[in-house]
Backbone as a ProteinNet text record, in pm:
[ID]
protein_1_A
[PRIMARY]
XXXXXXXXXXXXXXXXXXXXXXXXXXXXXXXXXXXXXXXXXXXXXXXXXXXXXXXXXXXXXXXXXXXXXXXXXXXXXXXXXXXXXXXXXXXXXXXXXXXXXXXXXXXXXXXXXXXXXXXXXXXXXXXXXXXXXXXXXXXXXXXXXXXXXXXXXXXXXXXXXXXXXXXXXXXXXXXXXXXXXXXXXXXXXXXXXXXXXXXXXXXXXXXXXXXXXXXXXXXXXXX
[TERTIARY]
1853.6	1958.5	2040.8	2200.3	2278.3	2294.7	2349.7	2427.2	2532.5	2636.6	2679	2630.9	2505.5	2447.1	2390.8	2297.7	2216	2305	2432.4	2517	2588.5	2569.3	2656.1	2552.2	2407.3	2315.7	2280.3	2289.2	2304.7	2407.8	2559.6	2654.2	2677.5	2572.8	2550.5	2517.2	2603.7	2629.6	2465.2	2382.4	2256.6	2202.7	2216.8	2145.6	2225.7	2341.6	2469.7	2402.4	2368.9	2333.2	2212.4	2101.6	1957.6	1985.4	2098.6	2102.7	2105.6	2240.4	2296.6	2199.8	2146.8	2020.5	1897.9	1877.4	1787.4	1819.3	1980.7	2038.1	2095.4	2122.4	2096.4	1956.9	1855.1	1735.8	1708	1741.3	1706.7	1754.3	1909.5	1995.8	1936.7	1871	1858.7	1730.5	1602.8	1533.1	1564.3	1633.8	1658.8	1699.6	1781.9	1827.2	1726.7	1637	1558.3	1461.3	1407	1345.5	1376.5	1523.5	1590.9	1547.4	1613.3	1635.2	1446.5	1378.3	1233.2	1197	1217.4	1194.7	1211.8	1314.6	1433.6	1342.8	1309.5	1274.6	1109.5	1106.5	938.6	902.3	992.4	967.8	1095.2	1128.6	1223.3	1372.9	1383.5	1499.3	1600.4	1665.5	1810.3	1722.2	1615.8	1553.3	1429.9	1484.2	1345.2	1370.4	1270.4	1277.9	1270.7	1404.7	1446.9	1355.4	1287.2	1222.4	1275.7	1202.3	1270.8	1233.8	1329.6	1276.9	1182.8	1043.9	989.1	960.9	1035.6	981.3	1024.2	926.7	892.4	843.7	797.2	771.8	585.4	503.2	362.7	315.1	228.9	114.9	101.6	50.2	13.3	120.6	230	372.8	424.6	422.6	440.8	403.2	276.8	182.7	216.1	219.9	288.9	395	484.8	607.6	597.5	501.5	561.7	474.9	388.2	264.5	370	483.2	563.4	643.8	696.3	775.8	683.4	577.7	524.1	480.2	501.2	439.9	321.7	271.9	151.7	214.3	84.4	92	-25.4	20.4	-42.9	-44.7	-133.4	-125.7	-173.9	-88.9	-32.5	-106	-40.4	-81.2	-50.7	-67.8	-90	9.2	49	134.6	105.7	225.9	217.4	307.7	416.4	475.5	450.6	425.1	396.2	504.5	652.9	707.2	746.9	670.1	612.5	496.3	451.2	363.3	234	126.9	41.5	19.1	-11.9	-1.4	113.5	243	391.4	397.9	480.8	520.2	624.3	590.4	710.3	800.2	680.5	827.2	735.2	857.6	797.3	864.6	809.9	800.9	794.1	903.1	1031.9	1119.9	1224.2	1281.6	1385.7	1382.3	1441	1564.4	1588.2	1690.8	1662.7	1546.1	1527.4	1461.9	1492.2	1471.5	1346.7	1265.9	1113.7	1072	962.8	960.7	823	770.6	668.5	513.2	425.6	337.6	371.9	481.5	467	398.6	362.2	300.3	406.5	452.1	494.4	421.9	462.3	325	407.6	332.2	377	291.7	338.7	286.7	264.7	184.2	118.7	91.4	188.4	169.3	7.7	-22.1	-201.7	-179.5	-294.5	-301.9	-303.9	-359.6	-355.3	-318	-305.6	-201.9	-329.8	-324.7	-367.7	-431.2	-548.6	-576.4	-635	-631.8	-601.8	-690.2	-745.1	-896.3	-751.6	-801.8	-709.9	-744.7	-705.3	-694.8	-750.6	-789.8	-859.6	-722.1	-728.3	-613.6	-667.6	-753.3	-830.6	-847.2	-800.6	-901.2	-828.7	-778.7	-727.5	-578.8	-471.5	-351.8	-288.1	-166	-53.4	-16.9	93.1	169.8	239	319.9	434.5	333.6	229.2	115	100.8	60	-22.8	78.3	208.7	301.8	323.6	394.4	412.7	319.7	192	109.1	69.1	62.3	58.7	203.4	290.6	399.1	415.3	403.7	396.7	313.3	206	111.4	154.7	222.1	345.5	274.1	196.7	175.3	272.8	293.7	384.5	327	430.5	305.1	399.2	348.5	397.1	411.5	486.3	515.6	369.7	337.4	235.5	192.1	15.7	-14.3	-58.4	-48.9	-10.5	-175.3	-267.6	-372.2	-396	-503.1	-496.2	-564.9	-489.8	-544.1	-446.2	-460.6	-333.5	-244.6	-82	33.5	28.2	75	112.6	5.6	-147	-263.1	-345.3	-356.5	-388.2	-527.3	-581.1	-705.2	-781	-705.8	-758.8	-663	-727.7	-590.5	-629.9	-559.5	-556.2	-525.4	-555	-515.8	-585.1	-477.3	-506.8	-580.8	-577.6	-686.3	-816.4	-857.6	-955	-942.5	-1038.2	-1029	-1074.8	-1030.2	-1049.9	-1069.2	-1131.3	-1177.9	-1146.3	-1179.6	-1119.7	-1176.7	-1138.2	-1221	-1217.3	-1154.6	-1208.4	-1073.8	-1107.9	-958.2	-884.8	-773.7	-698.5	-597.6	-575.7	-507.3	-333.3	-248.7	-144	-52.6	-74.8	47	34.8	-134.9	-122.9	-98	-2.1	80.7	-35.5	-25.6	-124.8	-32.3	-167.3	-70.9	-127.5	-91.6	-174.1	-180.7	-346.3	-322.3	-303.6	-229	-183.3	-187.3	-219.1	-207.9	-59.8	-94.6	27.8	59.2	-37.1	1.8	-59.7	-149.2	-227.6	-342.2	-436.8	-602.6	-660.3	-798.2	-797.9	-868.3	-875.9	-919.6	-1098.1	-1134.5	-1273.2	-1342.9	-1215.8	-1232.6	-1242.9	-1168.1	-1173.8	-1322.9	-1316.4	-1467.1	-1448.8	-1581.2	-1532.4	-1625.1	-1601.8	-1651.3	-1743.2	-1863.4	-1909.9	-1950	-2045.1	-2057.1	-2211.5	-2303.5	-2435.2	-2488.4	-2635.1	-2658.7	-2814.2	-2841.6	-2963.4	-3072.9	-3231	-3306.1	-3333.2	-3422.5	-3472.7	-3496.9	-3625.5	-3657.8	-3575.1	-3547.7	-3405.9	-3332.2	-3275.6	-3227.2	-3299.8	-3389	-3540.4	-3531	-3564.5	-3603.4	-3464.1	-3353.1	-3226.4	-3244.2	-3267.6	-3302.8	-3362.3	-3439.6	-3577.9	-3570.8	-3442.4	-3419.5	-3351.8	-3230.8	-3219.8	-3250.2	-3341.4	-3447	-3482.5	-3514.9	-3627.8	-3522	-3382.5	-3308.8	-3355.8	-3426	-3429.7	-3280	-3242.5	-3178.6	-3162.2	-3073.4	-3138.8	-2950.5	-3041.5	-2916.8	-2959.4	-2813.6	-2754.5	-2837	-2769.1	-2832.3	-2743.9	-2814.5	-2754	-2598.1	-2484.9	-2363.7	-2396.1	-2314	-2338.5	-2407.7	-2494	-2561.5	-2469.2
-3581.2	-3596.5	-3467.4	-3501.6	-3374.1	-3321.7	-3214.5	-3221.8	-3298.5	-3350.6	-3464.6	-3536.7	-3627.6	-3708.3	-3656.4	-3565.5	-3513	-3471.2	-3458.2	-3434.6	-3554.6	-3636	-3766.1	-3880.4	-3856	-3910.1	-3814.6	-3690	-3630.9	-3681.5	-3716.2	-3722.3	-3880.4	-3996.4	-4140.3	-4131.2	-4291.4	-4326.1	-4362.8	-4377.1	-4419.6	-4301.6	-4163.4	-4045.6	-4056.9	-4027.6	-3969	-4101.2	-4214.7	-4270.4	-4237.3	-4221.4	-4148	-4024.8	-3880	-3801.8	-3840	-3939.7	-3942.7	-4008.2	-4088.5	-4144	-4039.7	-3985.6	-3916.8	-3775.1	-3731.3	-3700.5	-3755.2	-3873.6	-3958.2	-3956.2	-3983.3	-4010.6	-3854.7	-3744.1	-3610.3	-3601.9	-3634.7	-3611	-3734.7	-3835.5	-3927.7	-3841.2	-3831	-3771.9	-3599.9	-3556	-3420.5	-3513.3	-3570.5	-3665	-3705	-3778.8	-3840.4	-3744.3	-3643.7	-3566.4	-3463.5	-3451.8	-3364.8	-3418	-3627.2	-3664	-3760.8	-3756.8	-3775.3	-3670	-3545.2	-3452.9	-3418.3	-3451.3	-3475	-3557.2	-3687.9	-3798.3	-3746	-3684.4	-3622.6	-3545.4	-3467.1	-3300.9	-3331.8	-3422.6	-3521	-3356.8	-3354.8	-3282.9	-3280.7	-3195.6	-3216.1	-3292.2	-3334.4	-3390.2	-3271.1	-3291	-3173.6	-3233.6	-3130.3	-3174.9	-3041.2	-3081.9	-2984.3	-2914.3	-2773.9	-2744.1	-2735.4	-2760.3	-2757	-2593.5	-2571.8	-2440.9	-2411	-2332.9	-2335.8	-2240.2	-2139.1	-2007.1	-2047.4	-1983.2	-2066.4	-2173.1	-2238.2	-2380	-2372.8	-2405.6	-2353.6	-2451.3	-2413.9	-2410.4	-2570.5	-2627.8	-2793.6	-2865.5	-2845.4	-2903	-2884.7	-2762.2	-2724	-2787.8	-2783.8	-2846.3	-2996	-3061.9	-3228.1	-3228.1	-3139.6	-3179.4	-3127.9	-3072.2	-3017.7	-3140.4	-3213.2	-3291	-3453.6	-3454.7	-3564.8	-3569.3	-3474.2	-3431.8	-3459.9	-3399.6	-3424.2	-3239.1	-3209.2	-3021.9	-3007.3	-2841.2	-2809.2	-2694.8	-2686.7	-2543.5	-2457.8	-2325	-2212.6	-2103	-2059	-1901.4	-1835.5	-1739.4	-1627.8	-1466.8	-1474.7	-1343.5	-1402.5	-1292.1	-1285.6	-1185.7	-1180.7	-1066.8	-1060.6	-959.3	-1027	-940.5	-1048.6	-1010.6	-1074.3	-1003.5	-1021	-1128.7	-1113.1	-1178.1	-1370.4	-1419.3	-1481.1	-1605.8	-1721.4	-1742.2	-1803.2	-1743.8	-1731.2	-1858	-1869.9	-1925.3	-1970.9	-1939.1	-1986	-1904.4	-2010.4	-1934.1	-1840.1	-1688	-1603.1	-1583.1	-1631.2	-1622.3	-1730.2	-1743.1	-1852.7	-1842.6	-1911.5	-1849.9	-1968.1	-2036.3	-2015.4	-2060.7	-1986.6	-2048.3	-2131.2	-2135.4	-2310.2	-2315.1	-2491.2	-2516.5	-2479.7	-2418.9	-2432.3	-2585.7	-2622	-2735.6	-2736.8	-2765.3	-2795.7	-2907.5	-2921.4	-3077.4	-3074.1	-3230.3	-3295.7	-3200.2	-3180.4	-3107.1	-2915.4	-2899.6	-2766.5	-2687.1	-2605.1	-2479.1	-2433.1	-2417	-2339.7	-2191.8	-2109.8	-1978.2	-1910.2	-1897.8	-1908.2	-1794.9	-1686.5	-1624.6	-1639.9	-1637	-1704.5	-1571.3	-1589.1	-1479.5	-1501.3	-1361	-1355.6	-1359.6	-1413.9	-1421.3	-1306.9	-1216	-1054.9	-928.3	-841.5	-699.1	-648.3	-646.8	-611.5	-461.7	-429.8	-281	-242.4	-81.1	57.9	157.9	195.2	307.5	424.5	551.8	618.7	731	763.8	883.3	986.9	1057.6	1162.5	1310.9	1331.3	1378.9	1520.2	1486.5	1541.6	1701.8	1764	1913.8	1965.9	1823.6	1818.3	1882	1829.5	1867	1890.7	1925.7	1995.1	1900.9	1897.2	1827.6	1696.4	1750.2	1697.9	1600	1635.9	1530.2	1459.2	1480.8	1337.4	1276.1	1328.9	1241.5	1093.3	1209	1135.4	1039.6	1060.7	934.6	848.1	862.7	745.3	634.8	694.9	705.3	568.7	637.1	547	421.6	388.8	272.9	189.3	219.8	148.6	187.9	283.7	362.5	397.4	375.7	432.1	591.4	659.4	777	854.3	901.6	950.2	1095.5	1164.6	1296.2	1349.4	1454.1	1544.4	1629.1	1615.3	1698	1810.9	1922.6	2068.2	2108.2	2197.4	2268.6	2380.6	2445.5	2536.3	2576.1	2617.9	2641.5	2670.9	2658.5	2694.9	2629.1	2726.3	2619.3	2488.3	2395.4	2275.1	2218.1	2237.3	2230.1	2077.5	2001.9	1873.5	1903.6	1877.5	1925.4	1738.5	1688	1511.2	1429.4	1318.7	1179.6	1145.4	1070.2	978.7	881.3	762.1	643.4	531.2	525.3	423.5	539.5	661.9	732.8	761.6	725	825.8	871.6	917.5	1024.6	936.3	937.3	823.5	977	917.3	997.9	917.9	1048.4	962.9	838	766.6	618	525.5	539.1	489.5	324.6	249.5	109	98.2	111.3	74.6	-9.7	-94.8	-198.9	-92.6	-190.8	-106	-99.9	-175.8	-144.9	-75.1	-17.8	71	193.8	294.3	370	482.1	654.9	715.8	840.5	923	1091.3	1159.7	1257.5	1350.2	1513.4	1570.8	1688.1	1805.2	1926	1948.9	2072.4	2228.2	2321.4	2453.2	2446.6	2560.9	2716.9	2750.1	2873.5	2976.7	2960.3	3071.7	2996.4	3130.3	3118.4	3173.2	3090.7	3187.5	3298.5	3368.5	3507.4	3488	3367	3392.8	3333.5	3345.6	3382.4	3494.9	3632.5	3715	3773	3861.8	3901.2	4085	4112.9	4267.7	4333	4448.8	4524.8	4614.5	4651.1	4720.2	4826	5003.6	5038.4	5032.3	5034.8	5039.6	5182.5	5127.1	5248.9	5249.7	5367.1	5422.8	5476.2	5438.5	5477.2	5619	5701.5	5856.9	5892.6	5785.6	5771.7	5717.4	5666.6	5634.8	5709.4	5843.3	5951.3	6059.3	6106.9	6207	6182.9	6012.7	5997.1	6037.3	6038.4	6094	6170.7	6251.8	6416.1	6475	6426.9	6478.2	6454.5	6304.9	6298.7	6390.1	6464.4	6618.3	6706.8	6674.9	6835.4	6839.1	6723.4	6753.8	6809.2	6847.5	6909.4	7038.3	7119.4	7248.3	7339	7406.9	7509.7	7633	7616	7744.3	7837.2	7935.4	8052.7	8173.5	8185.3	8238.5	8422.6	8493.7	8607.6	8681	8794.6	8916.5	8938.6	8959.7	9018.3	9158.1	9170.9	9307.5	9304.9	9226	9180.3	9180
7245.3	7143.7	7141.5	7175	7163.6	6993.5	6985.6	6867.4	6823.7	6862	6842.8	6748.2	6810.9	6755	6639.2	6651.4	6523.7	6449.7	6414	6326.9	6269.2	6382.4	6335.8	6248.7	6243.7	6176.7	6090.4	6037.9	5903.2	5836.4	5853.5	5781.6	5757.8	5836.1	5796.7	5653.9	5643.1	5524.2	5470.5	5521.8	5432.2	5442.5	5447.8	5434.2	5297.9	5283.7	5166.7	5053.4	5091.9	4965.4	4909.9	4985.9	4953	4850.2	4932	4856.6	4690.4	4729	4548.3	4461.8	4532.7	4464.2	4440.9	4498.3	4422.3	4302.6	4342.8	4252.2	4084.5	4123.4	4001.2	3934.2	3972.1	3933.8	3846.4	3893.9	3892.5	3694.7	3731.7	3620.5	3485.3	3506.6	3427.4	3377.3	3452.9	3403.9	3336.3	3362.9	3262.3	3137.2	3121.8	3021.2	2914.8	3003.6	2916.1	2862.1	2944.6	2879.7	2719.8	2726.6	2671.2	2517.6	2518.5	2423	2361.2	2491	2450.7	2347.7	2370.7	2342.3	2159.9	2171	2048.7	1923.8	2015.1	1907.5	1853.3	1983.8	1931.4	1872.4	1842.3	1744.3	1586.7	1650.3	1510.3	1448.4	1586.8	1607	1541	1450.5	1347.4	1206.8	1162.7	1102.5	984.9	886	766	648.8	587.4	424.9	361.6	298.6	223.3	108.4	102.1	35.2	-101.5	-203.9	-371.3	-411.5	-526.6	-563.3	-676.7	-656.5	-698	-815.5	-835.2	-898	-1070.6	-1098.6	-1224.9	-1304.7	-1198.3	-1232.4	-1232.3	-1338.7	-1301.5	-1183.8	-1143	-1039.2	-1002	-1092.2	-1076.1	-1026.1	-1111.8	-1129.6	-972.2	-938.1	-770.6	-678.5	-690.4	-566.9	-570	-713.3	-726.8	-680.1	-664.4	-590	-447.1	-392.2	-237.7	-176.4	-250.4	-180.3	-199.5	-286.4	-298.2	-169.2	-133.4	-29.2	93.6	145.3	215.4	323.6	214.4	246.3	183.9	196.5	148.4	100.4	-42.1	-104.1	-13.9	-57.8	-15.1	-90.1	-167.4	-268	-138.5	-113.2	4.6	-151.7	-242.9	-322	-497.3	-533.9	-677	-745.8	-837	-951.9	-1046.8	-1128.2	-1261.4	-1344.3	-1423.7	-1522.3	-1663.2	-1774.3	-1863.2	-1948.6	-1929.6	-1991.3	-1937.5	-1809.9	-1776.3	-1789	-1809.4	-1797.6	-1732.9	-1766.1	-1584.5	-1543.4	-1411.2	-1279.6	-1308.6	-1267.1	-1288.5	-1120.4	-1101.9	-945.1	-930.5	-870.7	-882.2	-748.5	-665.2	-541.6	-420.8	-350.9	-194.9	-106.1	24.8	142.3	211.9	314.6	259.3	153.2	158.7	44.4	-3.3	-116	-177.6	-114.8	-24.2	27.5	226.7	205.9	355.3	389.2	487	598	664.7	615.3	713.3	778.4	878.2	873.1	803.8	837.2	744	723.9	621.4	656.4	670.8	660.1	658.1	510.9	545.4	446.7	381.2	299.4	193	126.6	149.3	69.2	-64.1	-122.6	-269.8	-376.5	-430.9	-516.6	-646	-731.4	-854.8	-950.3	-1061.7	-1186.7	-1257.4	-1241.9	-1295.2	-1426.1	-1481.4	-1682.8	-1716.5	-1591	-1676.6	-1565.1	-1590.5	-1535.8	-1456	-1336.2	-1227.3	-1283.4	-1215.3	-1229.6	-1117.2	-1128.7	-1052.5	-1025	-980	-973.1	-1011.6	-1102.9	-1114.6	-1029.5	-922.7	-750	-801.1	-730.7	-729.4	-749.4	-901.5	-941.7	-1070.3	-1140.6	-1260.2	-1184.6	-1221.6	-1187.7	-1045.9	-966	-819.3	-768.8	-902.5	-851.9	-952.7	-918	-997.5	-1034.5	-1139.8	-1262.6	-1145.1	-1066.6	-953.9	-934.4	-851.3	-739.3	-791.7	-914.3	-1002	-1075.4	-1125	-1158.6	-1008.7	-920.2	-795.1	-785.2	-728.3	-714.1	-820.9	-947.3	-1035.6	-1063.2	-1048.2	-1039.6	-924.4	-825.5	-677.6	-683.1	-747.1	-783	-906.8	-1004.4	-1084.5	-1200.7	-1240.2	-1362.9	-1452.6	-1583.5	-1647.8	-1705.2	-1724.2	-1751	-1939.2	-1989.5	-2152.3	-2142	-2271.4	-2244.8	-2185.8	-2113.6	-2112.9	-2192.9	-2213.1	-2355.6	-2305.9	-2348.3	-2323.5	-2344.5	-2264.8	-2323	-2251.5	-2310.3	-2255.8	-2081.5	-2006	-1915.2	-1799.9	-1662.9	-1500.6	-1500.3	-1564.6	-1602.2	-1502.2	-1525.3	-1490.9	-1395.9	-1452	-1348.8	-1407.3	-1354.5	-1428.3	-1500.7	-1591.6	-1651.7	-1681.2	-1697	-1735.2	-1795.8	-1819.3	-1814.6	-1984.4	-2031	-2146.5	-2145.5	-2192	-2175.9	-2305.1	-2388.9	-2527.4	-2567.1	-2593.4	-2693.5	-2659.5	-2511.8	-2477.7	-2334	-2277.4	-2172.1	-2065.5	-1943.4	-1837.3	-1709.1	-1640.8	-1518.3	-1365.7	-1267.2	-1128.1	-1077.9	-1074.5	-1024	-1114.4	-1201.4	-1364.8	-1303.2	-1296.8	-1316.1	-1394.6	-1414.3	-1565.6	-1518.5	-1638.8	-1614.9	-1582.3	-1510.3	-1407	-1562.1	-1672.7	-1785.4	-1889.9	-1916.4	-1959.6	-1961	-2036.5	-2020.1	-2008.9	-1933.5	-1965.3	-1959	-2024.1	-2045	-1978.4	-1925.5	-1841.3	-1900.9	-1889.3	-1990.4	-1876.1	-1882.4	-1809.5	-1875.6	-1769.2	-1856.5	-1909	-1981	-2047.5	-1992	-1946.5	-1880.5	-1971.3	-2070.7	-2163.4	-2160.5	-2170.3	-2203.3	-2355.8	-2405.3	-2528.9	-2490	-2617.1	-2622.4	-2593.1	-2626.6	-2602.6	-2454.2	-2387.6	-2240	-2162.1	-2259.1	-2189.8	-2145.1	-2073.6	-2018.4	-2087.4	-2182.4	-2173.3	-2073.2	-2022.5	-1932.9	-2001.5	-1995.3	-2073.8	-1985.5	-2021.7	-1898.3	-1936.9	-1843.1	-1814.2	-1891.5	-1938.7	-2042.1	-1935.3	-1927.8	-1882.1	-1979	-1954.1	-2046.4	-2012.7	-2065	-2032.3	-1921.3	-1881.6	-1772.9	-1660.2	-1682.8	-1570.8	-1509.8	-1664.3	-1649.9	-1536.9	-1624.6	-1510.9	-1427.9	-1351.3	-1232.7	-1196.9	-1245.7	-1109.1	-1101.7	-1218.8	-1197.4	-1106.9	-1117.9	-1016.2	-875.7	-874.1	-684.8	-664.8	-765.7	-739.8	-739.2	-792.2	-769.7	-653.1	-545	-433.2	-309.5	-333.7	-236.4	-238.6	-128.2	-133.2	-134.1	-163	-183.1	-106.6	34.6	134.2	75.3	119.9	66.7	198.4	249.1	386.5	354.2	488.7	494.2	351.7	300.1	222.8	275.5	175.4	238.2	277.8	400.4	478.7	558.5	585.4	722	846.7
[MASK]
+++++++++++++++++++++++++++++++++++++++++++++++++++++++++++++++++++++++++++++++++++++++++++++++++++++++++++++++++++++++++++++++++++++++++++++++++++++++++++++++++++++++++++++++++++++++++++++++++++++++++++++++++++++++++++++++

């Protein structure tokens, strides 16, 4: 077989129809896959999530389970002016598009104000530190009560009228004071110096370790 030929039976009309045919077939199946695909994951198709915040707990879950979602408590809070298990925030949120069965996660106001081990601060740090870190954990804190001791040196906490120590939990809304010192000491700190009193004997015996130096004395002048 020349070239000729083997060129003239590549460019036959029943090769050129095979190609397109299996080019067709190629393109139908991307097709169908695209829009199989589509009908199966229910493509352009959700349910619109409702908004939840504020609405308590039961009331929630009856409506995401109407829809055809799930609840999820993800965390906990809490504002006092609020009331508890009321939902304060969700995930995602109201007006997003889900499909059937999705999770919803949802935070739930506690009946009561979260509490706090209070840091290792007492005796530990300066006025600044322990403002700063109570401060930073959502402590409210009251003027500082003044005593005596290393200006602005934390000496101990207060809280409702008594004395709370490091580790101690307090609820995060009660307010606390911190005692903190003034920069003076009392007088019945000072230390007096007294000087050491020696008995008789005490005395003698020094004496006497001076006595046991002999005493040498050089030649006569004029020697």
């Amino acid at each position: 077989m020349n070239a000729k030929e083997f060129f003239g039976k590549l460019a036959s009309r029943y090769l050129l129809l095979n190609l397109l045919a299996m080019a067709g077939v190629i393109i139908l199946l991307c097709i169908g896959v695209k829009f199989g695909l589509d009908i199966y994951t229910h493509h352009g198709e959700g349910i619109e999530v409702p908004d939840l915040k504020g609405m308590e707990y039961n009331r929630a879950r009856f409506a995401l389970e109407e829809a055809g979602l799930i609840i999820v408590v993800s965390d906990s809070g809490y504002v006092k002016t609020i009331p508890a298990d009321c939902i304060l925030a969700q995930s995602p949120g109201a007006g997003t598009k889900v499909k059937e069965g999705h999770a919803i996660y949802v935070t739930v106001n506690s009946p009561s104000s979260p509490t706090f081990a209070i840091p290792d601060i007492v005796d530990n740090s300066s006025y600044r530190e322990a403002e700063a870190k109570l401060m930073a954990m959502g402590f409210k804190l009251t003027e500082p009560q003044r005593v005596v001791g290393e200006k602005d040196w934390v000496y101990g906490i207060i809280c409702r009228g008594r004395r709370v120590s490091n580790g101690d939990r307090i609820p995060i809304d009660y307010p606390l004071t911190l005692m903190i010192g003034k920069g003076t000491f009392d007088d019945s700190e000072n230390i007096d110096y007294i000087d050491p009193v020696y008995s008789p004997d005490e005395v003698d015996e020094g004496v006497s370790e001076v006595d046991e130096f002999e005493e040498v004395k050089g030649p006569p002048a004029g020697e």
